[in-house]
N, CA, C and O atoms as a MOPAC input file, in Angstrom:
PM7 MOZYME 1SCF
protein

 N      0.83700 1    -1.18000 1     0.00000 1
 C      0.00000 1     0.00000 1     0.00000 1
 C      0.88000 1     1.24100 1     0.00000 1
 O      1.90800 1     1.38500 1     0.66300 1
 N      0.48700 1     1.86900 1    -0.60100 1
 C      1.49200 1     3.39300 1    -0.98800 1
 C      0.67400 1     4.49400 1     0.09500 1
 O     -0.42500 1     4.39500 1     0.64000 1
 N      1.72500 1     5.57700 1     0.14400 1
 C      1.08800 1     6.25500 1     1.31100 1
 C      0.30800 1     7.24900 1     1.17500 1
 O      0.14800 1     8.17500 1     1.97000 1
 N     -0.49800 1     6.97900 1    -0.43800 1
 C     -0.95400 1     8.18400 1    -0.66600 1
 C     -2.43600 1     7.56100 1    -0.68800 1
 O     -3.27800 1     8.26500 1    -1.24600 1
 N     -2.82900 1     6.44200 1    -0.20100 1
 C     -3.85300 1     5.41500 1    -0.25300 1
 C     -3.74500 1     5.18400 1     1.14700 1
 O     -4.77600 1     5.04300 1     1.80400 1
 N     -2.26000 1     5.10800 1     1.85800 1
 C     -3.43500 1     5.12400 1     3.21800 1
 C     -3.64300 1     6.81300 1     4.10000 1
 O     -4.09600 1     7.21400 1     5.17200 1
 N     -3.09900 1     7.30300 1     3.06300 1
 C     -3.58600 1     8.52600 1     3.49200 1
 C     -5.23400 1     8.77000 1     3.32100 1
 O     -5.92700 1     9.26600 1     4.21000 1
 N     -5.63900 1     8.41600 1     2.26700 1
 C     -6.82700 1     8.48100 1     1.63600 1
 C     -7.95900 1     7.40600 1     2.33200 1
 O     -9.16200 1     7.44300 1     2.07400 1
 N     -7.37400 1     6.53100 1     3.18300 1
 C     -8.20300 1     5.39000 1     4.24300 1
 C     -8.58300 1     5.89500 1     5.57500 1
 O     -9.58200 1     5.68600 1     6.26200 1
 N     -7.11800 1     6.89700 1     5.83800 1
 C     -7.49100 1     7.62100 1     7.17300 1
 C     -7.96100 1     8.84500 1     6.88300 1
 O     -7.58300 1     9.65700 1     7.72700 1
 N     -8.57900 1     9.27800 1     6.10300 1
 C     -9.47400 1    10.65900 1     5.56600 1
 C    -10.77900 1    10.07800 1     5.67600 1
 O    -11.60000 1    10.56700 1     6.45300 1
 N    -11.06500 1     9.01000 1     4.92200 1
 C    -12.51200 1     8.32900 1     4.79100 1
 C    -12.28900 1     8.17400 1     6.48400 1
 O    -12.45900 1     9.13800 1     7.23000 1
 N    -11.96700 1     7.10300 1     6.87800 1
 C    -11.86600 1     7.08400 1     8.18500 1
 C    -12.52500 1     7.81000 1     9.49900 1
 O    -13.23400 1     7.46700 1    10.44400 1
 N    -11.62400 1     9.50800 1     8.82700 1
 C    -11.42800 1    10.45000 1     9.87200 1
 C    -13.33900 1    11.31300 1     9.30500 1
 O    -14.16500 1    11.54700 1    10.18600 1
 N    -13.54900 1    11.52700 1     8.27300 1
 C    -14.71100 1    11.33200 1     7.66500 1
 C    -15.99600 1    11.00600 1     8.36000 1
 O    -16.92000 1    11.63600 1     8.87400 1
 N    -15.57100 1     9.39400 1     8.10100 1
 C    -16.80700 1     8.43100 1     8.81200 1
 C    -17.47600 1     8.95200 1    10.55200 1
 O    -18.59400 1     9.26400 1    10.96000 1
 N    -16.39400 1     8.85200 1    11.06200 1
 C    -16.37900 1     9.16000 1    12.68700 1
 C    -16.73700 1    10.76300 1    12.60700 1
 O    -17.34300 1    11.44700 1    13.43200 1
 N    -16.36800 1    11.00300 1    11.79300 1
 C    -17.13600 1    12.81100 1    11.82500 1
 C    -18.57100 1    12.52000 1    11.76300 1
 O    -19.30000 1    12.42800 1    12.75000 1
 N    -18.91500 1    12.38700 1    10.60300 1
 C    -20.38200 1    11.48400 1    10.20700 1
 C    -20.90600 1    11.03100 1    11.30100 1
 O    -21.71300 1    11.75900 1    11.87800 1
 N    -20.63900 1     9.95000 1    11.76400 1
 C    -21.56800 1     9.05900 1    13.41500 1
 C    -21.36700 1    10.04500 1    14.49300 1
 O    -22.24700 1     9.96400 1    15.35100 1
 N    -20.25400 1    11.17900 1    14.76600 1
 C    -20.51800 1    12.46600 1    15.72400 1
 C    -21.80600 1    13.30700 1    15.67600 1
 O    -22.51500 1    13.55600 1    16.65100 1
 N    -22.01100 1    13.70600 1    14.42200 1
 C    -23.02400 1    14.62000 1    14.14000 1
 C    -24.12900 1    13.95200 1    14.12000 1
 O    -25.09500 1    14.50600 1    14.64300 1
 N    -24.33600 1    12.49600 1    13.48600 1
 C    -25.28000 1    11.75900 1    14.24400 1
 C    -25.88100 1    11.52000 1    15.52200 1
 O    -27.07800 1    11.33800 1    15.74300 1
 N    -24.74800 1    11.54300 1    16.50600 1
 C    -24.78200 1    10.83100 1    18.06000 1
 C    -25.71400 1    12.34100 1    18.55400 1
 O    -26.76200 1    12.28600 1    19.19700 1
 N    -24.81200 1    14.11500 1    17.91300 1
 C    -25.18500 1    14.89500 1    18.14600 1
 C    -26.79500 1    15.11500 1    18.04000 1
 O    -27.61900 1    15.25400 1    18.94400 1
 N    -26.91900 1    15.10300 1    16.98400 1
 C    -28.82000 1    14.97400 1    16.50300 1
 C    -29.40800 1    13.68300 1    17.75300 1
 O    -30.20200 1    13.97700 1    18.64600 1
 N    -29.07000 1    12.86000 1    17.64300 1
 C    -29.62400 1    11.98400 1    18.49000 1
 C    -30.14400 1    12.24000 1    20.16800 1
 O    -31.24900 1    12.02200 1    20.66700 1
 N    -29.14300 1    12.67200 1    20.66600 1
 C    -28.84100 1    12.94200 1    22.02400 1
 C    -29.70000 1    14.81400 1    22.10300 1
 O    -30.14800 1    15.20000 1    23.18300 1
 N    -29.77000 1    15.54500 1    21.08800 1
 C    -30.56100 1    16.85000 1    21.20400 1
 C    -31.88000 1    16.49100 1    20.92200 1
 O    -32.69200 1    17.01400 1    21.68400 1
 N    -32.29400 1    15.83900 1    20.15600 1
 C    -33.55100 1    14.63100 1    20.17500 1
 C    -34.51800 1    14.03300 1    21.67300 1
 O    -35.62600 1    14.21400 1    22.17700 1
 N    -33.49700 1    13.38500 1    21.88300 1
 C    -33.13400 1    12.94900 1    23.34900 1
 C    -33.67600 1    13.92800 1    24.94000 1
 O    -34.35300 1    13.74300 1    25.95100 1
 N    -32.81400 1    15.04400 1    24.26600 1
 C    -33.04800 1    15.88700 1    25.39500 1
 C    -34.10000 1    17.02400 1    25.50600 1
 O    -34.42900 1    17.69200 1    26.48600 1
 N    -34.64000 1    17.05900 1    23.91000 1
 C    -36.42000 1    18.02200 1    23.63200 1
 C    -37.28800 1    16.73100 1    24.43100 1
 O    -38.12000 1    17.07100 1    25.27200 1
 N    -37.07600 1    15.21200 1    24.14600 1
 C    -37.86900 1    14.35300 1    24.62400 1
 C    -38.38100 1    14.19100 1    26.04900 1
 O    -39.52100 1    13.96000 1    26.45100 1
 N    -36.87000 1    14.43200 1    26.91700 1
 C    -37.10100 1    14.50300 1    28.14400 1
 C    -37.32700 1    15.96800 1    28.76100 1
 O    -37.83700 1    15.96400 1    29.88100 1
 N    -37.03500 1    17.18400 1    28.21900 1
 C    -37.92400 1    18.53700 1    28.70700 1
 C    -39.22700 1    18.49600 1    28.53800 1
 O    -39.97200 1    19.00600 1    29.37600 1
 N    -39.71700 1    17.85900 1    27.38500 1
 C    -41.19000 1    17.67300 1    27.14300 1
 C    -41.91800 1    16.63300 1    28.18400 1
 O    -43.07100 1    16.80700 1    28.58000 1
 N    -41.13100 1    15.58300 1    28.55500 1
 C    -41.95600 1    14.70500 1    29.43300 1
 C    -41.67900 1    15.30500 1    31.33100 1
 O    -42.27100 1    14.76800 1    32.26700 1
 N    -40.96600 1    16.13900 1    31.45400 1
 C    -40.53600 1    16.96200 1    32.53500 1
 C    -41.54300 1    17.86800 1    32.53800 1
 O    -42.15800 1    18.00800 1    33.59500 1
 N    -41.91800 1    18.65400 1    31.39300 1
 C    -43.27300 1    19.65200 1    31.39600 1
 C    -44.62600 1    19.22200 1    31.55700 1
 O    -45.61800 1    19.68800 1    32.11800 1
 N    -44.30900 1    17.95200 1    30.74300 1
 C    -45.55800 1    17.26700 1    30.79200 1
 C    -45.98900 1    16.66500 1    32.21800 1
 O    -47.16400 1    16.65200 1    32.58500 1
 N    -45.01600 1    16.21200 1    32.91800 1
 C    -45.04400 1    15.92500 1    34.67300 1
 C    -45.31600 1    17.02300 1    35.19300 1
 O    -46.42100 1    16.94400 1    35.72900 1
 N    -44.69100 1    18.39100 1    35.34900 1
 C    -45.24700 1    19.17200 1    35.97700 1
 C    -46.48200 1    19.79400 1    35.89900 1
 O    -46.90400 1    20.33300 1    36.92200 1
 N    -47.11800 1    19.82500 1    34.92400 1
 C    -48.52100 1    19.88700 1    34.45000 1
 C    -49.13400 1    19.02300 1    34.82100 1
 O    -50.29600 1    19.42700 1    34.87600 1
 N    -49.06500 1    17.79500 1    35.20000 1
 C    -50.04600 1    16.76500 1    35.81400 1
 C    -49.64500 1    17.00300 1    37.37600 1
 O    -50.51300 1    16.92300 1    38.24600 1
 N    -48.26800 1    17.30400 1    37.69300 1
 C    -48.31700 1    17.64300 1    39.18200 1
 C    -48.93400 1    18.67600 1    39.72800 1
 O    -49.25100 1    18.78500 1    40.91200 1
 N    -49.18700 1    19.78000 1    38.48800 1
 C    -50.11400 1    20.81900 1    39.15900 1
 C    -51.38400 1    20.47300 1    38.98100 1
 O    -52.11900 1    21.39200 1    39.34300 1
 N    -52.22300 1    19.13500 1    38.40300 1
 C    -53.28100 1    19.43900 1    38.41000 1
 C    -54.00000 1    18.37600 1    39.18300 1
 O    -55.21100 1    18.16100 1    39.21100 1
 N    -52.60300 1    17.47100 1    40.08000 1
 C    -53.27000 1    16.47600 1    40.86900 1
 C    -53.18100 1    17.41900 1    42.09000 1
 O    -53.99300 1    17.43100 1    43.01600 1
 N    -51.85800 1    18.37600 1    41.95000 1
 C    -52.12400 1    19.21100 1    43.71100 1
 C    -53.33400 1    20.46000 1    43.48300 1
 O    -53.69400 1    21.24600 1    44.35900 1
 N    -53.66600 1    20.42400 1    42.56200 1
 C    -54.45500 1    21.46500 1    42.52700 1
 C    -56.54800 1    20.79000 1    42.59300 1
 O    -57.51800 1    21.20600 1    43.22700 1
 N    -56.41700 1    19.96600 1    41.87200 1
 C    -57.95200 1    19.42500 1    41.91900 1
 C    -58.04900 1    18.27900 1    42.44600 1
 O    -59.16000 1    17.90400 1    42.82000 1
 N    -56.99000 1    17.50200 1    42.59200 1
 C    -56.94400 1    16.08300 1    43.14000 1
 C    -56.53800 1    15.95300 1    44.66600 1
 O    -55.46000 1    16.42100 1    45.03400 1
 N    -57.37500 1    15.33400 1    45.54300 1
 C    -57.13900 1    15.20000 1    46.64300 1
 C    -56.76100 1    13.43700 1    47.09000 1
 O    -56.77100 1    12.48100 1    46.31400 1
 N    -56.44600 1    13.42100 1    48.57600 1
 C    -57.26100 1    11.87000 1    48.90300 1
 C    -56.39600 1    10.71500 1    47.77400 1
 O    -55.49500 1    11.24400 1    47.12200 1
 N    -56.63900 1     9.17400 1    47.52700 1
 C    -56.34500 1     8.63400 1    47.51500 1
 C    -55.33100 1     8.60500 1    46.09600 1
 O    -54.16800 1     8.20900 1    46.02500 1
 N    -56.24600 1     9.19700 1    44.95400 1
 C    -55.45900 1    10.01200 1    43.83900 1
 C    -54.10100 1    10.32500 1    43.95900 1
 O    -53.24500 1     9.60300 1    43.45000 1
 N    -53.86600 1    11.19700 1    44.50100 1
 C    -52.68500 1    11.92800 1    45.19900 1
 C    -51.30200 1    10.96000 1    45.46600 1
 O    -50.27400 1    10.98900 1    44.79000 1
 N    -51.53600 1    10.23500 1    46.46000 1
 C    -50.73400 1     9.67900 1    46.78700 1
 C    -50.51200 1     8.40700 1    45.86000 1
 O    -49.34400 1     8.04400 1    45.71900 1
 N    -51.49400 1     7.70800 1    45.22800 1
 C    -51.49900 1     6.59900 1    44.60600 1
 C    -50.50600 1     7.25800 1    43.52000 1
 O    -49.29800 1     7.05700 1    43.64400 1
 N    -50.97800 1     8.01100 1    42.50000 1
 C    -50.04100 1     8.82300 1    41.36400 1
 C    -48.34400 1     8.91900 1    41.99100 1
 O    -47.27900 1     8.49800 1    41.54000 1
 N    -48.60300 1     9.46500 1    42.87800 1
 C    -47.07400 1     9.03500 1    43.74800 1
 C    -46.67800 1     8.27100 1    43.82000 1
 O    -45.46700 1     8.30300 1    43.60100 1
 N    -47.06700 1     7.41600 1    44.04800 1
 C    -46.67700 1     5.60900 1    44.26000 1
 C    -46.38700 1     4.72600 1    42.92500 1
 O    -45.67000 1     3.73700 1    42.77800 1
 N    -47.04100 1     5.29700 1    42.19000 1
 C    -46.67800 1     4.43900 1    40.73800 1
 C    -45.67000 1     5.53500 1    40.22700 1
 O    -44.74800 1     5.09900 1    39.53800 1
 N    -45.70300 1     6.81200 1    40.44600 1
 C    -44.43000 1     7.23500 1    39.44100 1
 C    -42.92200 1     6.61300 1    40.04200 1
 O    -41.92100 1     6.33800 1    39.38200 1
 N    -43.18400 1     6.46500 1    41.89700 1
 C    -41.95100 1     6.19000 1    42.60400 1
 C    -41.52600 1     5.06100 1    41.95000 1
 O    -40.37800 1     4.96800 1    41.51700 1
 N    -42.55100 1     3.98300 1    41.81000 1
 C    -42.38300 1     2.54500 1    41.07100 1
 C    -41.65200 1     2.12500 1    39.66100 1
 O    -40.76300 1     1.33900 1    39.33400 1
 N    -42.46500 1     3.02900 1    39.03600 1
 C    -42.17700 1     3.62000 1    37.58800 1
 C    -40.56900 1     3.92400 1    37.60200 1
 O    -39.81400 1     3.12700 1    37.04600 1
 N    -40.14800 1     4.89700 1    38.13900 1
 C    -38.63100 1     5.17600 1    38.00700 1
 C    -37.98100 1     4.11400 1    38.72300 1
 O    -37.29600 1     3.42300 1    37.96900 1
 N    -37.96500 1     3.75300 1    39.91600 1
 C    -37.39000 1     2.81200 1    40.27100 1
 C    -36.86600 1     1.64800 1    39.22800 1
 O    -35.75900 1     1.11500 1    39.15400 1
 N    -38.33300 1     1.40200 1    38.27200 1
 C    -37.75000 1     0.35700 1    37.51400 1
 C    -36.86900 1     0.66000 1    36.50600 1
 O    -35.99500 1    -0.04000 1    35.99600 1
 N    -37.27400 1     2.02700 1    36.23300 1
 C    -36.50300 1     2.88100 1    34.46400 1
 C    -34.82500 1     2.57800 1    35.61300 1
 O    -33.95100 1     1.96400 1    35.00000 1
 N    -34.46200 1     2.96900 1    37.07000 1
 C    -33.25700 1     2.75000 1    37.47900 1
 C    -32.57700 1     1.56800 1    37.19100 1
 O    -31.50700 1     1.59200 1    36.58200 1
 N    -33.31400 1     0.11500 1    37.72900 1
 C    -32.87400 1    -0.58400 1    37.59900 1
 C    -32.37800 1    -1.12500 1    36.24700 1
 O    -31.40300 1    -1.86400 1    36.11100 1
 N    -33.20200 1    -0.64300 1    35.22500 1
 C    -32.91900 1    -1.05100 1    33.89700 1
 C    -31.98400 1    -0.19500 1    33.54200 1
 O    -31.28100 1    -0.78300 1    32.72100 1
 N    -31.65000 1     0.71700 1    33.68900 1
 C    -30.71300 1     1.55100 1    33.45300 1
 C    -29.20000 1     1.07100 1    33.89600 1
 O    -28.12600 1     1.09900 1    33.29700 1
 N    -29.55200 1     0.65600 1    35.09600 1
 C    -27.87200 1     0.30500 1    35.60800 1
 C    -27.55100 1    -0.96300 1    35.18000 1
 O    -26.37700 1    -1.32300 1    35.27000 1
 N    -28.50800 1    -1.81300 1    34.66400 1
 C    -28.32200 1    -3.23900 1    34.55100 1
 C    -27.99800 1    -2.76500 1    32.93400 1
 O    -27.93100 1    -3.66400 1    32.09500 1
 N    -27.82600 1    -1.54500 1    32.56800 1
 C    -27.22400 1    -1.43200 1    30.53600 1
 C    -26.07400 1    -0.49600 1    31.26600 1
 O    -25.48700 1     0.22400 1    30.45800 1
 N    -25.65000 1    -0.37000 1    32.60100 1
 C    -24.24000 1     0.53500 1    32.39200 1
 C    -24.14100 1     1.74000 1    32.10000 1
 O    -23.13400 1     2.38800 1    31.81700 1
 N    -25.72800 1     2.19900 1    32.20500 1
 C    -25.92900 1     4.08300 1    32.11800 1
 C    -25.75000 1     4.69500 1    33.42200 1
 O    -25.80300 1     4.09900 1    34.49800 1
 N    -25.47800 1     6.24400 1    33.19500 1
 C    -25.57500 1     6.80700 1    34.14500 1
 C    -27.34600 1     6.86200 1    34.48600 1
 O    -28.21600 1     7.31300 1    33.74100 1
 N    -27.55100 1     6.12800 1    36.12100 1
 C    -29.00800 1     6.34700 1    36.70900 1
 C    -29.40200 1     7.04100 1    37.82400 1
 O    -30.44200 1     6.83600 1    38.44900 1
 N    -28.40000 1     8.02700 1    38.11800 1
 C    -28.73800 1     9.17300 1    39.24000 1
 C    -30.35600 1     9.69800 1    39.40100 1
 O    -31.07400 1     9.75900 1    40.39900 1
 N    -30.61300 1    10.05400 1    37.94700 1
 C    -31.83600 1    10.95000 1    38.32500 1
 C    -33.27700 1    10.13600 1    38.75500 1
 O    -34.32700 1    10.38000 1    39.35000 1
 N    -32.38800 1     8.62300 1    37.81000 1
 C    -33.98100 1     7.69700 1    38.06000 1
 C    -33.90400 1     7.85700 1    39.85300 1
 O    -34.86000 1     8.17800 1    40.55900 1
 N    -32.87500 1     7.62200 1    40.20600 1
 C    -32.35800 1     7.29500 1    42.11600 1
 C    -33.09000 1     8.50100 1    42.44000 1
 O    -34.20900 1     8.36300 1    42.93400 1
 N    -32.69800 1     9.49400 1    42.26700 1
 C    -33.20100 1    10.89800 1    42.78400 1
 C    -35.13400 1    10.68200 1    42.58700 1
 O    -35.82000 1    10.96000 1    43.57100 1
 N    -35.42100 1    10.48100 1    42.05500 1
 C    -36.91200 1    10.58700 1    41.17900 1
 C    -37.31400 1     9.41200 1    41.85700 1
 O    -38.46800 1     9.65800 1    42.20700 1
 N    -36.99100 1     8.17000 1    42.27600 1
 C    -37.51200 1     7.24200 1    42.71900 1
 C    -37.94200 1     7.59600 1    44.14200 1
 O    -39.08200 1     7.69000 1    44.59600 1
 N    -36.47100 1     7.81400 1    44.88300 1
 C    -36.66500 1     8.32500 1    46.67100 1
 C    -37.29600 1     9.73000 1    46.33500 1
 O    -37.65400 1    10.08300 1    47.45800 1
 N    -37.61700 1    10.64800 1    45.56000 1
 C    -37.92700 1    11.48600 1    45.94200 1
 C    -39.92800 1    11.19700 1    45.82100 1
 O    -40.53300 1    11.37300 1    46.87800 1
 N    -40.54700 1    10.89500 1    44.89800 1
 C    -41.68600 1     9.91900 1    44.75900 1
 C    -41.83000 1     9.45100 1    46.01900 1
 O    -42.67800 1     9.90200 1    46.78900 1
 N    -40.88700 1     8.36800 1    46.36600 1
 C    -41.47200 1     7.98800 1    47.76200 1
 C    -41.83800 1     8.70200 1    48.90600 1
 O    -42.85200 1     8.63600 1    49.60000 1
 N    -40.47000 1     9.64900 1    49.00800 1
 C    -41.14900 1    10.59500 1    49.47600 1
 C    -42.74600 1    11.47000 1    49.55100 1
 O    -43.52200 1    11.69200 1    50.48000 1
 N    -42.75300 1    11.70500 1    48.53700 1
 C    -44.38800 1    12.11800 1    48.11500 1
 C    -44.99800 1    11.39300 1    48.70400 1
 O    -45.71300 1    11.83300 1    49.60400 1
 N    -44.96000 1    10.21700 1    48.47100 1
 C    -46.29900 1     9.26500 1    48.40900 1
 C    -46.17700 1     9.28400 1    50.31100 1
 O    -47.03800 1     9.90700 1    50.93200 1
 N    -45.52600 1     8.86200 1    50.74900 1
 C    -45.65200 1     9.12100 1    52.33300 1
 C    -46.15400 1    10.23100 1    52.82100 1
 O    -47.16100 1    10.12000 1    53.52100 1
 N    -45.56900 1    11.60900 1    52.57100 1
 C    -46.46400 1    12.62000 1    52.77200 1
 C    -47.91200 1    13.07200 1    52.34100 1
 O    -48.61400 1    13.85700 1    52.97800 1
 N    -48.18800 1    12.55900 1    51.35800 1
 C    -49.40700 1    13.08700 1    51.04600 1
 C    -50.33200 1    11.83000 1    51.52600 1
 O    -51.48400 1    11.91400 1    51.10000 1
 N    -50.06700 1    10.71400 1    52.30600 1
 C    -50.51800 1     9.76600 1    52.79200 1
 C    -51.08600 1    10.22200 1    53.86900 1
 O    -52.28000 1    10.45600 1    54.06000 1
 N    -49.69400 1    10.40800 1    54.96100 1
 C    -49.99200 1    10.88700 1    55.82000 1
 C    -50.73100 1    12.32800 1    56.33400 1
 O    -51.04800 1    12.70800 1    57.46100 1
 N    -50.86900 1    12.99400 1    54.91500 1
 C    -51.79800 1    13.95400 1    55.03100 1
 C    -52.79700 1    14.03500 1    54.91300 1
 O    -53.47700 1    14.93000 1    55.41500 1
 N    -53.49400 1    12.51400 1    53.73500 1
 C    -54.66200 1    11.93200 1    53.99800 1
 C    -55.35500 1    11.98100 1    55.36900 1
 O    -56.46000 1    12.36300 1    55.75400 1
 N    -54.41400 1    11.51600 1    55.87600 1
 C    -54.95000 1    10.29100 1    57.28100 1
 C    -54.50300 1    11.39200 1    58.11600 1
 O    -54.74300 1    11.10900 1    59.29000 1
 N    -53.92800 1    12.58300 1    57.99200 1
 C    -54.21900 1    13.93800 1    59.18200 1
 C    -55.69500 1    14.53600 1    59.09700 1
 O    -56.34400 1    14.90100 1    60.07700 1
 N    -56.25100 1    14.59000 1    57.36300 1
 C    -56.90900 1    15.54900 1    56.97000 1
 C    -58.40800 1    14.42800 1    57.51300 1
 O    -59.43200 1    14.90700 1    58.00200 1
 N    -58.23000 1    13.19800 1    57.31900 1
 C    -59.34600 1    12.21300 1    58.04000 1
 C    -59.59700 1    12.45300 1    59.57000 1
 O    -60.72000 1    12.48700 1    60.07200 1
 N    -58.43600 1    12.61200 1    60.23900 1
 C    -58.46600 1    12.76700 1    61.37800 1
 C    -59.60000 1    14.48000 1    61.83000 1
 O    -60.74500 1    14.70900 1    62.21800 1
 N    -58.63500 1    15.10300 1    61.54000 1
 C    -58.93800 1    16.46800 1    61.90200 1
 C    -60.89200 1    16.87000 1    61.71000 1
 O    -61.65400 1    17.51400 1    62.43100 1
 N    -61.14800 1    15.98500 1    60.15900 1
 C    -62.63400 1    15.96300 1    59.93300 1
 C    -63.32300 1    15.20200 1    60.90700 1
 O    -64.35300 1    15.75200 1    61.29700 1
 N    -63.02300 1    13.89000 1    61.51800 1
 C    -63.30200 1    12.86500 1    62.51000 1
 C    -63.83900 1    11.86100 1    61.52600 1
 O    -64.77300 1    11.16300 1    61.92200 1
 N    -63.49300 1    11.72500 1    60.58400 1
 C    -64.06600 1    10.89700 1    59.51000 1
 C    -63.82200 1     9.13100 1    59.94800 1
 O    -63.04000 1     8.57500 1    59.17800 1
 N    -64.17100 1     8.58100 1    60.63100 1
 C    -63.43900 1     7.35400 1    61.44400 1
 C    -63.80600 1     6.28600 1    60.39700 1
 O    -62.93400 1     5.42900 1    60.25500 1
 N    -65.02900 1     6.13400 1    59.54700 1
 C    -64.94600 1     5.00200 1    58.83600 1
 C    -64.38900 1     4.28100 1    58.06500 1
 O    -64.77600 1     3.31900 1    57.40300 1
 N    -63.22800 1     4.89700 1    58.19200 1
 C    -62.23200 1     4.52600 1    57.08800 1
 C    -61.41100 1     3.14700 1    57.80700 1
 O    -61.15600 1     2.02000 1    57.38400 1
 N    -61.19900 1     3.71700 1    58.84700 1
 C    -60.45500 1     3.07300 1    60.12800 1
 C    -61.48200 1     2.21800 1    60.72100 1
 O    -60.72400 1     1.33600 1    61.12400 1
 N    -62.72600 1     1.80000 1    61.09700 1
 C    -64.04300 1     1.13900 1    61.18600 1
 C    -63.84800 1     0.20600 1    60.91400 1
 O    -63.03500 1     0.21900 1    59.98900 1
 N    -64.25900 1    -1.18200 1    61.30700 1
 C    -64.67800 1    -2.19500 1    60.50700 1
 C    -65.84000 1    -2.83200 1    60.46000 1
 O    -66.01500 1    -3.73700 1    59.64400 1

């Protein structure tokens, strides 16, 4: 091979990998309109379960999103991605769902609503 051919291998080469960059680029800005949109789209349902939704609603929606990420975590680490935010988003969900539980069962109390607790 003459060196003016493998000059011309590491151009295509240097080329190609340019090519799959600007790809990965489009991909990953793709990527990240996808997840601002489903971030907007959560906060819009979080304002309209704290805003019209009370009671069992509330906390249940909590409980499946905590669930929900938990699993997007586990699948995540079991492919070798970074899964911080699922971690963050999972305990923080749980969080929710305990508080607005226990705010249920303050807001039962305070009414004297006992039949819940009844058998």
């Amino acid at each position: 091979m003459s060196k003016e051919n493998n000059e011309k291998i590491v151009d295509e080469i240097i080329e190609y990998a340019n090519n799959e960059i600007e790809k990965s680029k489009k991909k990953h800005v793709i990527i990240l309109l996808s997840v601002l949109t489903g971030v907007f789209m959560v906060s819009v349902i979080f304002l309209l379960v704290f805003t019209f939704v009370g009671g069992f609603a509330k906390w249940f929606f909590f409980g499946m999103t905590a669930i929900i990420t938990a699993i997007l975590n586990v699948i995540w680490t079991l492919q070798n991605r970074e899964a911080k935010w699922f971690r963050f988003c999972s305990l923080s969900f749980t969080v929710f769902t305990l508080c607005s539980f226990y705010a249920e069962a303050a807001h039962w109390i305070l009414v004297e609503d006992w039949c819940y607790s009844a058998n």
